[in-house]
C-alpha positions in Angstrom: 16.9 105.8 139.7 16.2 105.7 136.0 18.1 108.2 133.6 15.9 109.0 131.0 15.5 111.5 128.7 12.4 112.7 126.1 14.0 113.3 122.8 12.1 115.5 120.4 12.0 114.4 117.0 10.6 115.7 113.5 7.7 113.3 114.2 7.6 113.6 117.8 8.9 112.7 121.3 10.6 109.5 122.5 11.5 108.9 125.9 15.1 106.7 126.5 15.5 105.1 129.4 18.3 103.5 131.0 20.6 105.9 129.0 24.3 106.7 130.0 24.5 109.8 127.1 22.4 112.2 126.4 20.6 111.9 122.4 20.4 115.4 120.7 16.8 116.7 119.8 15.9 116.9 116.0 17.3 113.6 114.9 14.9 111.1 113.1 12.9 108.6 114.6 15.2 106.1 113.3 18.2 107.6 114.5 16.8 108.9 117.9 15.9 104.6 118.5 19.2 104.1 117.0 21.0 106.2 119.9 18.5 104.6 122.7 19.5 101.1 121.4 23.4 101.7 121.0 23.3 102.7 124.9 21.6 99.4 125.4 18.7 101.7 127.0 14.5 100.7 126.2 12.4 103.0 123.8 9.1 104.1 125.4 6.7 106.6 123.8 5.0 109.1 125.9 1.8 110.4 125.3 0.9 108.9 121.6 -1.4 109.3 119.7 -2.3 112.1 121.6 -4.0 114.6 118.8 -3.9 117.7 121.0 -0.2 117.7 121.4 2.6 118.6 118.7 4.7 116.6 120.5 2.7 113.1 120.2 3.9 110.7 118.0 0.7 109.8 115.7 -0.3 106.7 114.2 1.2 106.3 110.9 4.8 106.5 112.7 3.7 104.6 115.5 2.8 101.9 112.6 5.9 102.1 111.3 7.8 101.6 114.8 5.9 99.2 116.1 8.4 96.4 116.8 11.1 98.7 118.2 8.8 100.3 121.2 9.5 98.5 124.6 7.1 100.5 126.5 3.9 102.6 125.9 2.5 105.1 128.2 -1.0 104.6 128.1 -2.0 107.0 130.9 -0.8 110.2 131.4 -2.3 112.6 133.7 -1.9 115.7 131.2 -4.0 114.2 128.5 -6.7 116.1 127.2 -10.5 114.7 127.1 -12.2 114.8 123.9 -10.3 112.3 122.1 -10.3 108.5 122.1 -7.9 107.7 125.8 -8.4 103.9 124.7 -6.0 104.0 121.5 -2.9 103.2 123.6 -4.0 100.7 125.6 -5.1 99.3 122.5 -2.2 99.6 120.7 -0.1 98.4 123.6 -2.2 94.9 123.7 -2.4 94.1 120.2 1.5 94.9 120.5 2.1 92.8 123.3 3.7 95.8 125.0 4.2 96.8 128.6 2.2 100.0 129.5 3.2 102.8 131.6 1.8 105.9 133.3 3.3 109.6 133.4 2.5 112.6 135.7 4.0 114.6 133.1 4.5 117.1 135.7 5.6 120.6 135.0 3.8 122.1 138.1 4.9 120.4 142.0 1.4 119.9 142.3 1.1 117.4 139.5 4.3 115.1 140.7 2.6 111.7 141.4 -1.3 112.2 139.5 0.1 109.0 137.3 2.2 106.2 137.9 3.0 102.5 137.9 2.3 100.3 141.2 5.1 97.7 140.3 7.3 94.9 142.3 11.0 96.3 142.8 13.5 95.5 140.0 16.7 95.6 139.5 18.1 96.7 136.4 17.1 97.5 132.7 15.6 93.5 132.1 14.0 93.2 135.7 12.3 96.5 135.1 10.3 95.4 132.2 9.6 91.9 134.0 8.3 94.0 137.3 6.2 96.9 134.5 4.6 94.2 132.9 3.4 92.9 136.6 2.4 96.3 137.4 -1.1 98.3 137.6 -1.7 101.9 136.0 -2.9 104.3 138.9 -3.8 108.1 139.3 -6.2 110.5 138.4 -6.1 112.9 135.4 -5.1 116.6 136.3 -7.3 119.4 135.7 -7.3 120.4 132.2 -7.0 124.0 133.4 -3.1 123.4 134.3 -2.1 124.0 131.0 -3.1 128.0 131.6 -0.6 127.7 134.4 2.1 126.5 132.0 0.8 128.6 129.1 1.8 131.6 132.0 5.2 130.1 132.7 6.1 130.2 129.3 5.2 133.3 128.6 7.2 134.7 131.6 10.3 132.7 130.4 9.8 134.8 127.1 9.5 137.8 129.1 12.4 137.3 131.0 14.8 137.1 128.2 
């Protein structure tokens, strides 16, 4: 198991893995890959670029943090059409970065529409040995989901 958490920033969301502490939301960029990196966990960005979510980290900060990312998702079943889907696996070659794959999952049918068909690791290191081996597979969910979750928000509200 992996313990990893996406932290929202000003600028966006940044997933720590292999984290032993959990990193408050709000916190810069900086200090959010600060946290990651004092827990001796990797930084991977979820989703970037992605213009359709607030929650995307764009390109001028992903520019900027280039040489701290260890991992890019560069598929995840959630994202939208209409936009360019090749921008992160081109930023992750001309990076040199290992690419992942997220479900993204907020529904139990959508647990398993991405992931990463990798050799078995063992530990922080080994994992991005056996990522970097891998092969991106899954199928994009319908884009219709996000009315379910749109309705599960709104009966959170409701609720309170």
């Amino acid at each position: 198991m992996i313990v990893a958490e996406e932290v929202l920033t000003p600028d966006g969301e940044i997933m720590g893995m292999f984290l032993r502490e959990t990193i408050p939301s709000g916190i810069s960029v900086a200090e959010t890959i600060s946290q990651i990196r004092t827990q001796g966990g990797l930084v991977c960005i979820p989703h970037p670029f992605d213009r359709f979510r607030p929650s995307a980290i764009k390109g001028r900060v992903m520019a900027e943090i280039a040489d701290q990312i260890d991992i890019i998702e560069v598929f995840n079943a959630r994202t939208l059409p209409y936009q360019n889907m090749n921008r992160p696996k081109n930023f992750a070659r001309e990076h040199n970065l290992p690419q992942s794959a997220g479900s993204d999952a907020h529904t139990l049918s959508e647990v398993g529409n991405a992931y990463v068909e990798m050799p078995e690791f063992n530990g922080r290191d080994d994992f991005i040995k056996s990522l970097a081996q891998g092969g991106i597979c899954g199928k994009r969910t319908s884009p219709l989901i996000h009315f379910v979750s749109l309705g599960n928000r709104i009966k959170k509200k409701v609720r309170k």
